[in-house]
Backbone bond lengths (Angstrom), bond angles and torsions (degrees), N, CA, C in turn:
res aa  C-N    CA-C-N  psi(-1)  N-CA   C-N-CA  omega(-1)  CA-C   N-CA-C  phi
1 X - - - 1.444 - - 1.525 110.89 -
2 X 1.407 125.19 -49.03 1.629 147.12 168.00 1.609 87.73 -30.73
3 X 1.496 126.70 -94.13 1.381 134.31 167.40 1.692 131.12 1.41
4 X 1.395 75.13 -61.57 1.805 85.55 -178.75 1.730 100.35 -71.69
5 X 1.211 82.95 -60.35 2.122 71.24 -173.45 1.520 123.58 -41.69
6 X 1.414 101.92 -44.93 1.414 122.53 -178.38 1.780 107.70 -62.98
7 X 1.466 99.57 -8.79 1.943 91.79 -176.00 1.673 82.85 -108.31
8 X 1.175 119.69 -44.22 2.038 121.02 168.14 1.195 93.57 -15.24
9 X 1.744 133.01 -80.72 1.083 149.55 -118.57 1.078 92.41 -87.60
10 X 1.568 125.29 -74.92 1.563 139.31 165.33 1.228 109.94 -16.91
11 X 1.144 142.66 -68.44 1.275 144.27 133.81 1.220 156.97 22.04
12 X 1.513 93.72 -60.30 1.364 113.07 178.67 1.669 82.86 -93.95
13 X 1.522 112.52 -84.39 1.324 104.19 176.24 1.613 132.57 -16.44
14 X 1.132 144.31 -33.48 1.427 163.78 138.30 1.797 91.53 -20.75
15 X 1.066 99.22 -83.22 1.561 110.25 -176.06 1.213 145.33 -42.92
16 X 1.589 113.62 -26.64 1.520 145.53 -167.36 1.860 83.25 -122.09
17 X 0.788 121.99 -44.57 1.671 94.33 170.16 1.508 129.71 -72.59
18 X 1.190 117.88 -24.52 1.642 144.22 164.63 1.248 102.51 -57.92
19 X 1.531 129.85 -49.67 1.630 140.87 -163.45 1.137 77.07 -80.96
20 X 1.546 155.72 -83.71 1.279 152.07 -74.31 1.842 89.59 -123.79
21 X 1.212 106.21 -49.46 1.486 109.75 176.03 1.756 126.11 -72.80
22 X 1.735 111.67 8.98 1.098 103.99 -160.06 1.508 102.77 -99.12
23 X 1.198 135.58 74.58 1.191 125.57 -158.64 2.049 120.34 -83.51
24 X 1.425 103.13 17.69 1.306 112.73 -178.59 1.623 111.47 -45.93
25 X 1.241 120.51 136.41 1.402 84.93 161.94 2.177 91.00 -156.74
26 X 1.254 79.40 162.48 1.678 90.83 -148.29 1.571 109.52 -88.66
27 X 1.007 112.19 93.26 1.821 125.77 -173.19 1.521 102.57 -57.58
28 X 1.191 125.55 -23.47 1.717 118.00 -159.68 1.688 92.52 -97.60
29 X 1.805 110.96 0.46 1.694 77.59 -154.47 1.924 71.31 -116.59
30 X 1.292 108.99 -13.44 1.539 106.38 178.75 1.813 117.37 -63.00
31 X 1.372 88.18 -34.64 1.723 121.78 -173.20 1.895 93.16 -60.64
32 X 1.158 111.06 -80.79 1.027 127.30 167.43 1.971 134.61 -24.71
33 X 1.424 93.70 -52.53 1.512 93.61 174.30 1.794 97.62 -86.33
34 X 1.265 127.35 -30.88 1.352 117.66 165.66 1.428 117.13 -39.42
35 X 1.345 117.31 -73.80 1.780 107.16 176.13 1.535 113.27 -64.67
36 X 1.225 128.00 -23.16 1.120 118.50 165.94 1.787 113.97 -47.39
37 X 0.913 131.34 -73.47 1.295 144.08 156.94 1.426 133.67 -11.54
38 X 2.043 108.80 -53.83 1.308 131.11 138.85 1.240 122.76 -33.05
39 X 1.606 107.43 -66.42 1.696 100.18 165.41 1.365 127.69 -28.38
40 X 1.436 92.46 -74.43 1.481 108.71 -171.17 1.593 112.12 -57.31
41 X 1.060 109.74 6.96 1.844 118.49 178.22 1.071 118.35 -118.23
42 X 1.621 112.83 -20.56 1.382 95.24 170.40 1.315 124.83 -69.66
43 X 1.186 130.40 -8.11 1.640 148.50 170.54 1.474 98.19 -60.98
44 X 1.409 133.11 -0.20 1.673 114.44 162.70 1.606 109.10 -87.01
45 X 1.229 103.06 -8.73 1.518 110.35 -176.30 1.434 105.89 -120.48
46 X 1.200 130.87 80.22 1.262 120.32 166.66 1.718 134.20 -54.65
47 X 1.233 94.33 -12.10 1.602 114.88 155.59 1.607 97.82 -59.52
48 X 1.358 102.16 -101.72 1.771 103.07 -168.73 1.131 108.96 -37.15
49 X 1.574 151.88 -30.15 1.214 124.87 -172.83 1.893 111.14 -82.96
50 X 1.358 92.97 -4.04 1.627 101.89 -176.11 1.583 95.13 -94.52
51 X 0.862 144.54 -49.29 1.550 143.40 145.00 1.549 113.09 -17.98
52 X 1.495 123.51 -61.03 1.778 120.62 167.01 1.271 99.66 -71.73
53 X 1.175 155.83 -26.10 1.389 138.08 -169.34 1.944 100.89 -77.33
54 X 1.472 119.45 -40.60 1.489 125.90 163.25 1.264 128.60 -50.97
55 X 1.600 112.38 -45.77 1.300 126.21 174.17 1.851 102.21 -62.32
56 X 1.755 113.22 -40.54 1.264 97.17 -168.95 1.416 120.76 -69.28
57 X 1.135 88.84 -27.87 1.861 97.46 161.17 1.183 135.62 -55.86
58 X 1.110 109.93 -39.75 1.764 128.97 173.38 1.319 105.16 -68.40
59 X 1.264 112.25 -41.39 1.759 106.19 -161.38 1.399 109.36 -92.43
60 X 1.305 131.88 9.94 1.368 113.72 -160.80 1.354 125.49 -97.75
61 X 1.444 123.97 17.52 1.592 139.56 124.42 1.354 125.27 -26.08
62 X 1.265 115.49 -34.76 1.534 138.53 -174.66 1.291 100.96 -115.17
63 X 1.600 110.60 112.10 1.427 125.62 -161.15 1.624 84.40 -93.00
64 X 1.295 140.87 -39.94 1.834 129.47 -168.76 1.842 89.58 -65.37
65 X 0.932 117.73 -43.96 1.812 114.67 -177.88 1.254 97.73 -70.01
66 X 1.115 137.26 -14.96 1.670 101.98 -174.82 1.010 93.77 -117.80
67 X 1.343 136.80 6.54 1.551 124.44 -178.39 1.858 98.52 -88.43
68 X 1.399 104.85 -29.29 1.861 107.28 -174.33 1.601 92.38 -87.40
69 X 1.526 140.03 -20.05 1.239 133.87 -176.39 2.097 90.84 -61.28
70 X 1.412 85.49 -64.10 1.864 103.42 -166.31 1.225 103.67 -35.74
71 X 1.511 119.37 -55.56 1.408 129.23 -175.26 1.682 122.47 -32.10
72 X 1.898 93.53 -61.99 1.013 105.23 179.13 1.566 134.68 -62.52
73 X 1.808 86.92 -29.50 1.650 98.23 -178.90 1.465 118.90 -84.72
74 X 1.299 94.46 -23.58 1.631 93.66 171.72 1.321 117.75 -52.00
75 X 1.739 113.05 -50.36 1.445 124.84 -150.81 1.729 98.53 -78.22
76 X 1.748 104.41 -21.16 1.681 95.58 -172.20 1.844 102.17 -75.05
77 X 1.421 112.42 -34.39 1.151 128.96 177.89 1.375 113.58 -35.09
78 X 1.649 109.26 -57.10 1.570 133.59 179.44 1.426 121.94 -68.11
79 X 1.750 102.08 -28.47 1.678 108.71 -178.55 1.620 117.05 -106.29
80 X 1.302 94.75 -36.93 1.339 99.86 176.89 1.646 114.48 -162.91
81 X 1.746 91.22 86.32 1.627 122.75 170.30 1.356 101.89 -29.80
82 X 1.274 121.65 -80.02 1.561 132.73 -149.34 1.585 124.14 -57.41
83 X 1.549 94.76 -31.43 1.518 121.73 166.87 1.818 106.76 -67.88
84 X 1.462 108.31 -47.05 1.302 88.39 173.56 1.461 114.02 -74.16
85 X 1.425 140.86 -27.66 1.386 126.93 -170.38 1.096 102.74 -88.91
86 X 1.348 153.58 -6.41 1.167 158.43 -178.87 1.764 93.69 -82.02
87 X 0.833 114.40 -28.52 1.889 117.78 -159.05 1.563 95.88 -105.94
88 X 1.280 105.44 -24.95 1.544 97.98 175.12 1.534 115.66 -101.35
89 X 1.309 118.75 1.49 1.406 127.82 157.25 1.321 122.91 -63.43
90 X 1.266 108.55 -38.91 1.658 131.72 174.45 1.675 108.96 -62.21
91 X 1.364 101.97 -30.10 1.755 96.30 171.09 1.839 123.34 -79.87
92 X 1.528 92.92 179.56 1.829 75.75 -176.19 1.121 103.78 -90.44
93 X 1.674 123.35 177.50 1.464 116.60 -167.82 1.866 109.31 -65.87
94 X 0.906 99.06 -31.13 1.674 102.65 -167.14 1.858 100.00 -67.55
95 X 1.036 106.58 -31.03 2.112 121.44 -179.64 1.395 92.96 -47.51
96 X 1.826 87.44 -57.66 2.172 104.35 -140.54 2.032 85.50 -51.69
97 X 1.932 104.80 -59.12 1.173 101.29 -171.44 2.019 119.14 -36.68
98 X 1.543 102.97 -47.92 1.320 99.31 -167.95 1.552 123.61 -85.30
99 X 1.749 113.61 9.19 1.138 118.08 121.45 1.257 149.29 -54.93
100 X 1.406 118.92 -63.48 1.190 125.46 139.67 1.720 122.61 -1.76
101 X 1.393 105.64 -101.28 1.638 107.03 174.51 1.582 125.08 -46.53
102 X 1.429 123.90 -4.24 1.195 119.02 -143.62 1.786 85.70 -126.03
103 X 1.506 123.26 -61.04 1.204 123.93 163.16 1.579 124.64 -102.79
104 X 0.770 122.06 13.96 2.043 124.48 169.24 1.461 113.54 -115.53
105 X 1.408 111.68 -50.55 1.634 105.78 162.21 1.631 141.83 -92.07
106 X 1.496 89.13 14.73 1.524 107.49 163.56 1.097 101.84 172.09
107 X 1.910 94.42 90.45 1.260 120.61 148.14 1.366 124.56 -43.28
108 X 1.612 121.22 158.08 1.393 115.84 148.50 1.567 123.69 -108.93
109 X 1.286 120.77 -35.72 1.842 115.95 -173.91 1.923 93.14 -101.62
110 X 1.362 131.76 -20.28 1.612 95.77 174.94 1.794 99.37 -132.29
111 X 1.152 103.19 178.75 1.662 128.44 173.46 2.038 100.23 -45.43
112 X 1.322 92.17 133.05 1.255 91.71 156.04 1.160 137.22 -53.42
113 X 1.724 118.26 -60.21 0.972 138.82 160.15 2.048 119.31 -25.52
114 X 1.149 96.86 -39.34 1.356 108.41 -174.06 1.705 89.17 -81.56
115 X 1.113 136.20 -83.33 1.393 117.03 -170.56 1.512 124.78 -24.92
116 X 1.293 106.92 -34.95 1.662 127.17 -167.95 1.439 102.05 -56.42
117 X 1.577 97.97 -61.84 1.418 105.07 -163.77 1.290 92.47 -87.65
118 X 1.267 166.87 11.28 1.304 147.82 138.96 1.372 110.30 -49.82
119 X 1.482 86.63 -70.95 1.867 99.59 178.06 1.459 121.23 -36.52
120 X 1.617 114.81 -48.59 1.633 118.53 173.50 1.363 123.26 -42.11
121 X 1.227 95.29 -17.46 2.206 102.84 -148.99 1.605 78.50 -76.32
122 X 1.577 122.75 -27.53 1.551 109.17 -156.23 1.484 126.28 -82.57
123 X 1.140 122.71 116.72 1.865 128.49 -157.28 1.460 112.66 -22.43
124 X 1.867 96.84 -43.44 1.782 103.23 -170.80 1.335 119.13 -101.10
125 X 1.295 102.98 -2.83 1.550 101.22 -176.94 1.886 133.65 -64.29
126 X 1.455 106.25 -12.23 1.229 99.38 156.56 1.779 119.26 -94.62
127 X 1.372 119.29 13.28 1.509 95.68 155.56 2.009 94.88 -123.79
128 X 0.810 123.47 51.87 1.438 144.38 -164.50 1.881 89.94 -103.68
129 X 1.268 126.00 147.71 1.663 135.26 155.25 1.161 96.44 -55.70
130 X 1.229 142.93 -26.79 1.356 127.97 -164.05 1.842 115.09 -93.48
131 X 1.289 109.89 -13.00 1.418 124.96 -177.02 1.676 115.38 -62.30
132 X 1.400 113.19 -17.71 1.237 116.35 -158.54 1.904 108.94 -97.45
């Protein structure tokens, strides 16, 4: 009985020193939920997110910029629709369109379908630039 407990203990101890010593820690995924987060914040400023919705326009020659533009716009799309059509109202009609085609009808990280019906849920979005 002495034995067994004594390998219990060993054991546990083994384990909590392994956890305790593992000091890895993962820069790509820290990096990552950081702008994730940003995104989702620029929606206190519907200014600045109308500012990245311009830039995404501008930049999209540069496939590494529009792939982190897409990213971001997708996820506001997914979290908070209204913030994006509200921010894309603020553009001119010819923008709203080249948003539109550029990130809503060909996405890159989710389903079309899923933008759609995010976007629908929002009161104004069928008389919205983006409805068409």
């Amino acid at each position: 009985m002495y034995k067994l407990m004594t390998l219990g203990f060993l054991l546990i101890t083994s384990f909590e020193i392994s956890a305790s010593t593992s000091n890895n820690i993962d820069v790509d995924k820290l990096i990552s939920q950081r702008n994730y987060l940003i995104a989702l914040n620029q929606c206190s400023s519907s200014k600045g997110f109308s500012s990245l919705l311009e830039n995404a326009i501008k930049n999209t020659d540069k496939s590494n910029y529009r792939t982190g533009y897409a990213a971001s716009i997708e996820e506001i799309i997914l979290q908070s629709p209204s913030c994006f059509v509200s921010s894309a109202e603020k553009l001119s009609a010819n923008d709203c369109k080249k948003i539109s085609a550029l990130y809503i009808k060909e996405p890159y990280f989710n389903p079309r379908v899923a933008l759609n019906e995010s976007l629908s849920r929002v009161k104004d979005f069928s008389s919205s630039c983006l409805a068409s």
